[in-house]
VEXDREN-2710 file (C-alpha; in Angstrom, 1 decimal):
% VEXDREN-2710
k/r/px/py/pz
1/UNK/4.7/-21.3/36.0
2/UNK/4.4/-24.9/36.5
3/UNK/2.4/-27.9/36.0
4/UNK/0.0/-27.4/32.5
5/UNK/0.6/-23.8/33.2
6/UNK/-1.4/-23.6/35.9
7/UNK/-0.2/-20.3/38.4
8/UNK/1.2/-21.1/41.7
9/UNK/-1.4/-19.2/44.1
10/UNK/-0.6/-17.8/47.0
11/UNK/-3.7/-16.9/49.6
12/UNK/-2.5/-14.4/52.4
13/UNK/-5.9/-13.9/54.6
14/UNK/-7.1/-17.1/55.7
15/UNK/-10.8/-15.2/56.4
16/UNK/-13.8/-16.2/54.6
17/UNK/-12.7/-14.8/51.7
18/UNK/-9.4/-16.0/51.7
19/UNK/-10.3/-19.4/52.2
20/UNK/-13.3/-19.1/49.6
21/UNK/-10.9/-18.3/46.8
22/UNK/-7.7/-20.8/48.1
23/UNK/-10.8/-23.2/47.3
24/UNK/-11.6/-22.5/43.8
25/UNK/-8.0/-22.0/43.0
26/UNK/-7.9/-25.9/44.7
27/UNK/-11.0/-27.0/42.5
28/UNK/-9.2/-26.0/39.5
29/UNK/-5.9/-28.3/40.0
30/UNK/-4.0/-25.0/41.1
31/UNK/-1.4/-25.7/43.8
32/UNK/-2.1/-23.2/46.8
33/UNK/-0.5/-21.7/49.9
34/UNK/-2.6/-20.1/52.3
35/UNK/-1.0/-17.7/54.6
36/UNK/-2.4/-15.8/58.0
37/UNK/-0.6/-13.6/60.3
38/UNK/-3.4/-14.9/62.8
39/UNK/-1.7/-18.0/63.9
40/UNK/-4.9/-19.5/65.2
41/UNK/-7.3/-18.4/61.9
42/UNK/-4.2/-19.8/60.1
43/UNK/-4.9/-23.5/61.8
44/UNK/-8.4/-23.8/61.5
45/UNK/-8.2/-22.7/57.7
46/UNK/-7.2/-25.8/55.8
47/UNK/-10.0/-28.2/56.8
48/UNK/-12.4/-25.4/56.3
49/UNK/-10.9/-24.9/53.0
50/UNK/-11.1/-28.6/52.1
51/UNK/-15.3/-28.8/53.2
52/UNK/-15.5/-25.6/50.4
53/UNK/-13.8/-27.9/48.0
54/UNK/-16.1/-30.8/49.1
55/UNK/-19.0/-28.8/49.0
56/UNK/-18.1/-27.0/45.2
57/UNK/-17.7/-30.7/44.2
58/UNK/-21.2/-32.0/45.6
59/UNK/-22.6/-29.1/43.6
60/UNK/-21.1/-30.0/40.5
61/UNK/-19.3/-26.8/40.8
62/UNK/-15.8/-28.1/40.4
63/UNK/-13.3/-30.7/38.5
64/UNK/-13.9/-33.9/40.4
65/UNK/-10.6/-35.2/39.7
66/UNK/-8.6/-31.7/40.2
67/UNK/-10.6/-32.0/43.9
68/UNK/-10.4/-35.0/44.8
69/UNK/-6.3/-34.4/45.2
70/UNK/-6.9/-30.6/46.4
71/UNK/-5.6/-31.4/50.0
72/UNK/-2.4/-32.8/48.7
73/UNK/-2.0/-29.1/46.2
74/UNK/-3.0/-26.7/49.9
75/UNK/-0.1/-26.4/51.6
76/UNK/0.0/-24.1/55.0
77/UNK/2.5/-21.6/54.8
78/UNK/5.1/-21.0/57.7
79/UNK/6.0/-17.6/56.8
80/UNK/5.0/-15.0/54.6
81/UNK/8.2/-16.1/52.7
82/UNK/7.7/-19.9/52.5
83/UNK/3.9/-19.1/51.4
84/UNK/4.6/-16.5/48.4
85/UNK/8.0/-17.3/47.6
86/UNK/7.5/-19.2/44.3
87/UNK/4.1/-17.7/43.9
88/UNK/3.3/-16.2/40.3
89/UNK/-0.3/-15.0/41.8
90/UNK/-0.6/-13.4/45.3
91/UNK/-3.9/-12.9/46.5
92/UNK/-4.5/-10.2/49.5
93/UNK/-7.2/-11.0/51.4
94/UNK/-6.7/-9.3/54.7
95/UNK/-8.8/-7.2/56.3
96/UNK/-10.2/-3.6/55.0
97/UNK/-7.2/-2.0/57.4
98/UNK/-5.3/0.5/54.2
99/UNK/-2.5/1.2/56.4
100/UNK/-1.9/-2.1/57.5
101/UNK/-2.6/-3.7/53.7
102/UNK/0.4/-1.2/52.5
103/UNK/2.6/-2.8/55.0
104/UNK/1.3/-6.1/54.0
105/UNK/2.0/-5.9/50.2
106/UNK/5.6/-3.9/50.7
107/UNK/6.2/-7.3/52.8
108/UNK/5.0/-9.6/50.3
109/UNK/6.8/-7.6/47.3
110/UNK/10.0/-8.4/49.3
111/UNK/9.8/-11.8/49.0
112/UNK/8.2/-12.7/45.8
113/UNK/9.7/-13.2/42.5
114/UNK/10.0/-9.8/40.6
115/UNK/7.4/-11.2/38.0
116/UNK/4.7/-12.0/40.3
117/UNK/1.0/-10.6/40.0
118/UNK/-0.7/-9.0/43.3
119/UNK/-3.9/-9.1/43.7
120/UNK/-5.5/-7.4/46.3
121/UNK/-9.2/-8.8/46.7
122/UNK/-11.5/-6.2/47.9
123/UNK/-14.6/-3.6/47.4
124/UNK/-14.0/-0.5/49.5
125/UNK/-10.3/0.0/48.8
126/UNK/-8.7/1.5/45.6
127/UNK/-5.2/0.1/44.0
128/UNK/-3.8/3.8/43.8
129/UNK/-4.1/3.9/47.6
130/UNK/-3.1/0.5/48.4
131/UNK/-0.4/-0.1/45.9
132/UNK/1.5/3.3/47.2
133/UNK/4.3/1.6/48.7
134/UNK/5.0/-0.8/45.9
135/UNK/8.4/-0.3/44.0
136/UNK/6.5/-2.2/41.6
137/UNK/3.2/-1.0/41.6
138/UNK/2.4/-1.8/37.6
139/UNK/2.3/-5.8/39.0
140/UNK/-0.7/-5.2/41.2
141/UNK/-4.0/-4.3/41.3
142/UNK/-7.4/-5.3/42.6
143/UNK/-10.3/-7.8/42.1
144/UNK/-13.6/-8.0/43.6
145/UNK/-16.3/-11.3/44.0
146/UNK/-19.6/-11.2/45.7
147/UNK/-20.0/-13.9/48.4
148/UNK/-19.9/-16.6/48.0
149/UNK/-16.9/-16.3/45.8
150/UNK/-16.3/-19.6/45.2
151/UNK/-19.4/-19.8/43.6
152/UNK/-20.5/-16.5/42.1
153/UNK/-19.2/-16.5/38.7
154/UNK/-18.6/-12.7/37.8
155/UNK/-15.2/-10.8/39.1
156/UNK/-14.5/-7.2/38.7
157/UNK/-10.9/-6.3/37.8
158/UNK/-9.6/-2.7/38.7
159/UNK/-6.3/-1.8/37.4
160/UNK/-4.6/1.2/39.3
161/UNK/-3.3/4.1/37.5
162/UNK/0.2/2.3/37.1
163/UNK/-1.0/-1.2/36.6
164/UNK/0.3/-2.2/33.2
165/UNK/-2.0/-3.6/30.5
166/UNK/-0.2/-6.9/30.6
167/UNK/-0.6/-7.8/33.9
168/UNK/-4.8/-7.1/33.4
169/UNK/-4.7/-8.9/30.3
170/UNK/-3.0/-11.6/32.9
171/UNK/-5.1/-11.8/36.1
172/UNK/-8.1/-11.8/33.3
173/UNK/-7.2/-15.2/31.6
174/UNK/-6.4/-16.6/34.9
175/UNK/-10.0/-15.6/36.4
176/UNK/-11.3/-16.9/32.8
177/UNK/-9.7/-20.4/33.9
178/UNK/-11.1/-20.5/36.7
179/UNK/-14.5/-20.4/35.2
180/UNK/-15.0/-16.8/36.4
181/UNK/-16.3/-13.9/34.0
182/UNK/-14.3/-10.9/34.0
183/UNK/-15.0/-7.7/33.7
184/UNK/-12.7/-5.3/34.0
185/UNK/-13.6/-1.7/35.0
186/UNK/-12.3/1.5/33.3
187/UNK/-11.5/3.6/36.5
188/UNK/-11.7/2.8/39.9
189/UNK/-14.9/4.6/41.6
190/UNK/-16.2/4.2/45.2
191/UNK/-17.9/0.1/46.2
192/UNK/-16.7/-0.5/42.8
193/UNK/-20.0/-1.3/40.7
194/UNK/-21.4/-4.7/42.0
195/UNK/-20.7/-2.7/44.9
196/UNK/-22.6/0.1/44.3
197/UNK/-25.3/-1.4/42.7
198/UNK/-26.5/-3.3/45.7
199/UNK/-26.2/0.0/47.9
200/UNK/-28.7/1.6/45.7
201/UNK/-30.7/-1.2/45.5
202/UNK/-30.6/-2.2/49.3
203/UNK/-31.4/1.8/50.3
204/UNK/-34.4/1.4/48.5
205/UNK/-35.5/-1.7/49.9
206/UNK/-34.7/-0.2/53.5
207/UNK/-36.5/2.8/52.6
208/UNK/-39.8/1.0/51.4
209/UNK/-39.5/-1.2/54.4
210/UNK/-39.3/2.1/56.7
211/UNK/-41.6/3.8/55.0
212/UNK/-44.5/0.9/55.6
213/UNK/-44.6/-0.2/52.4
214/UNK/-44.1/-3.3/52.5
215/UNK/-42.6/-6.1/55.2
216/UNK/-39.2/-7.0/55.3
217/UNK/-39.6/-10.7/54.7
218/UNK/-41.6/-9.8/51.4
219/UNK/-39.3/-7.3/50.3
220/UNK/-36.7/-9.9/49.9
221/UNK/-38.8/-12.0/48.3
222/UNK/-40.1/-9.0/46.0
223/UNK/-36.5/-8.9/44.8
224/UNK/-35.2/-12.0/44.6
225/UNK/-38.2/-13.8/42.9
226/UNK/-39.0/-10.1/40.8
227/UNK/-36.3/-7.9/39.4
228/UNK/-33.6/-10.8/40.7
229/UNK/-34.9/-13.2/38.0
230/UNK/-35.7/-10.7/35.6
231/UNK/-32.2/-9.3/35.8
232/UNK/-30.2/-13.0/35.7
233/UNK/-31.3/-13.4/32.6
234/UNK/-30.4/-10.3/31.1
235/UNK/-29.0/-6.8/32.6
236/UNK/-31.3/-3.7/32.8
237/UNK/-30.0/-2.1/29.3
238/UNK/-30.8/-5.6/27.6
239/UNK/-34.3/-5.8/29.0
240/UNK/-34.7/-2.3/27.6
241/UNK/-33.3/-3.8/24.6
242/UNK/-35.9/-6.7/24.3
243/UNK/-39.0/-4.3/25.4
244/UNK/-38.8/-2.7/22.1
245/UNK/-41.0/-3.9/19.4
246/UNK/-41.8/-2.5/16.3
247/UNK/-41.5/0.8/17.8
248/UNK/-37.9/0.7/17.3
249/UNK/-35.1/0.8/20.7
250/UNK/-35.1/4.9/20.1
251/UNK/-38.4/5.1/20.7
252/UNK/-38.9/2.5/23.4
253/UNK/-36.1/3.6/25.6
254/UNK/-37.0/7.2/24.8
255/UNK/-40.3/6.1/26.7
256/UNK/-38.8/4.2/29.2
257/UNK/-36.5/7.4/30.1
258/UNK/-39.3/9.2/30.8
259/UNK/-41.0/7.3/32.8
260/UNK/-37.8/6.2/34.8
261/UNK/-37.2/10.1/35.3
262/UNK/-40.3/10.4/37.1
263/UNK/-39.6/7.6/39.0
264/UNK/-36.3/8.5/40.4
265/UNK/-36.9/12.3/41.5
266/UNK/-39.3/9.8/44.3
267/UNK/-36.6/7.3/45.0
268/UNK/-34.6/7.4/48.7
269/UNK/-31.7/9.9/48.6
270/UNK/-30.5/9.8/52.6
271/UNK/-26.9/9.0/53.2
272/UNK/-27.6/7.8/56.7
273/UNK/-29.9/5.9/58.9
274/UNK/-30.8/7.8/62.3
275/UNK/-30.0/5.9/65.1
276/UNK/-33.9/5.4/65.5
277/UNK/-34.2/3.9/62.1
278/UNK/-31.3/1.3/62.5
279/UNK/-32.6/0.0/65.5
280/UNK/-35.6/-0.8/63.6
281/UNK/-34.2/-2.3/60.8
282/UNK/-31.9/-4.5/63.0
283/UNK/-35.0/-5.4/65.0
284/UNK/-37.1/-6.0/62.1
285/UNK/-34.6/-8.1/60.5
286/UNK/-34.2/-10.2/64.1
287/UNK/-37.8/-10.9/64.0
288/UNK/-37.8/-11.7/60.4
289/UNK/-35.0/-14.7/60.3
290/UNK/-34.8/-16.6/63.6
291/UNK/-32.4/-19.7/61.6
292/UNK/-28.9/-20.0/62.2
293/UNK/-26.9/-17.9/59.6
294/UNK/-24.8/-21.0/58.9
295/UNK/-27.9/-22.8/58.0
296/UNK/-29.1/-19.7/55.9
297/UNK/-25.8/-19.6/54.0
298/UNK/-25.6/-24.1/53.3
299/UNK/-29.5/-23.4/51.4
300/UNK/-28.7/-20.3/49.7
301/UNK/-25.5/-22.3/48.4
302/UNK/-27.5/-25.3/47.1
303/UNK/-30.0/-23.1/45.5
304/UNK/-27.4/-20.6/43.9
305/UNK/-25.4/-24.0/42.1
306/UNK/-29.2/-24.7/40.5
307/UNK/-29.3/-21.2/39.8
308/UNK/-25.8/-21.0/38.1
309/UNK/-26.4/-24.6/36.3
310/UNK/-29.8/-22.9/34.9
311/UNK/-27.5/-19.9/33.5
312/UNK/-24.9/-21.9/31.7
313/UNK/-27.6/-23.0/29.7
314/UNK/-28.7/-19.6/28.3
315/UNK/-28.4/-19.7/24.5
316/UNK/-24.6/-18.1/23.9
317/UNK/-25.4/-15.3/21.2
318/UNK/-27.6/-13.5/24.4
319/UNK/-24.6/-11.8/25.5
320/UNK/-22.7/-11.5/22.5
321/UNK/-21.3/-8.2/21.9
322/UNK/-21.0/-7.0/18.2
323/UNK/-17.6/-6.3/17.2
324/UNK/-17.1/-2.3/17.6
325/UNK/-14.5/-2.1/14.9
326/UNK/-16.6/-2.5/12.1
327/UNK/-18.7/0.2/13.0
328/UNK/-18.8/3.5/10.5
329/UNK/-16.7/6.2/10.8
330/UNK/-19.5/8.6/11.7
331/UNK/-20.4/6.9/15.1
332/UNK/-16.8/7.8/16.8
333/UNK/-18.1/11.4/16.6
334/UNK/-19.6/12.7/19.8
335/UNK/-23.1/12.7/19.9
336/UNK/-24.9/15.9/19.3
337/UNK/-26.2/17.3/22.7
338/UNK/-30.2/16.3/22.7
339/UNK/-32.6/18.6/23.9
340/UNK/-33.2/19.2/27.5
341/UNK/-36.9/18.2/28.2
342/UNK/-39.0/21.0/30.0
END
């Protein structure tokens, strides 16, 4: 590892994703090669790169001095050799194609150095399946970042079935560093969780949409200015957490059970759209927002920094987990089975 211990990064996928995280790797101070099998993607990556380092550093989002030399720490990798050959972190960020990943990260594994960390950055793909051709497959695993991931602080970690603690305990200090929060999940399931979070929580807004319950335009705004807000300050157990008064948190969320039971027998349950009811949603969403996607994306980026500069200010203790060791004996035990309600 080299200069102030900073990893040597290697980006292979010069994508959107790819280049979002060869730019916060940049923003950082960390020297990064960005590699594409695509020779023309490949070309027009590095100044698209350097206007997501601009733009981080316009929002106050990165180190102004680590950016201002970021062009001179990308470097444009001939070869999948010349890009990962001294890398200590490798970053796949090619497409959602598993056979041609497997090929991909054989290759890579070839030519980097024995002790060097893949990282294969997706959210439909598991690190058993992908890591399956891998002499070494404890050195790899994956990571996933909502868009824009340059900018969205929290990353998901899922080790594979042979990924060794170490390396977790690695590629978790290194997102820390890059002023990401990790979290690191305890078994790889399906979307992963952001992943599947947001399916359940679009479905729902498609169905209520569908259904005529409300417009599309105001559904987004339902969620982004209602449960959105509610939920960036805390997560959906914590607001449970705070509702409870001098009732007590058994009682309260006993309540809050209930009612949420009732609620959720009612909730959508199709797995998928007929062909009738995608053409309305795409049409409804056509009619809805007429701007330019780019233009779309440049304000949701200026609001999210605000957003993300609000957060940083939230007192520290609101997150604070207690430390589980110090708990009695008596709450290892399994819990004894409650009873079913009628």
């Amino acid at each position: 590892m080299d200069d102030g211990n900073r990893p040597r990064v290697a980006v292979i996928g010069a994508g959107h994703r790819g280049r979002g995280w060869a730019a916060l790797a940049l923003s950082r101070g960390w020297a990064v090669s960005l590699y594409d099998p695509e020779s023309a993607l490949l070309q027009r990556a590095a100044p698209a790169v350097s206007e997501r380092v601009r733009r981080l550093t316009d929002f106050g989002r990165a180190d102004p001095l680590a950016a201002a030399g970021a062009r001179a720490l990308l470097v444009v990798g001939r070869s999948l050799l010349h890009s990962v050959g001294e890398a200590d972190l490798v970053f796949d960020a090619l497409p959602a194609d598993l056979a041609g990943r497997q090929r991909l990260l054989e290759q890579i594994e070839q030519v980097a150095r024995p002790d060097a960390i893949l990282v294969s950055l997706t959210g439909s793909m598991h690190a058993s399946a992908l890591s399956a051709r891998l002499r070494r497959p404890e050195r790899h695993l994956v990571a996933f970042a909502l868009d824009p991931v340059e900018m969205v602080p929290l990353v998901e970690i899922v080790p594979g079935p042979h990924t060794a603690l170490g390396v977790t305990e690695q590629v978790k200090e290194w997102f820390t560093r890059l002023n990401r929060q990790p979290v690191v999940l305890q078994r790889e399931v399906t979307g992963n969780a952001s992943g599947r979070i947001l399916a359940a929580v679009w479905r729902e807004c498609i169905d209520l949409v569908l259904e005529g319950v409300v417009e599309l335009g105001d559904v987004d705004l339902l969620v982004s200015r209602g449960p959105a807000a509610a939920l960036a300050a805390a997560g959906p157990n914590l607001l449970q957490v705070m509702g409870a008064g001098a009732q007590g948190t058994e009682y309260f969320i006993g309540e809050a059970l209930q009612a949420h039971e009732t609620l959720w027998g009612q909730l959508a349950s199709w797995e998928t759209l007929s062909g009738e009811d995608r053409h309305r949603l795409i049409r409804l969403i056509e009619r809805t927002y007429r701007t330019a996607p780019g233009e779309l994306r440049a304000e949701r980026d200026k609001f999210l920094a605000r957003l993300l500069g609000a957060m940083e200010e939230r007192p520290s203790g609101l997150f604070d987990l207690p430390d589980l060791t110090d708990l009695p004996d008596e709450l290892d035990e399994p819990a004894a089975e409650p009873p079913q309600r009628e």
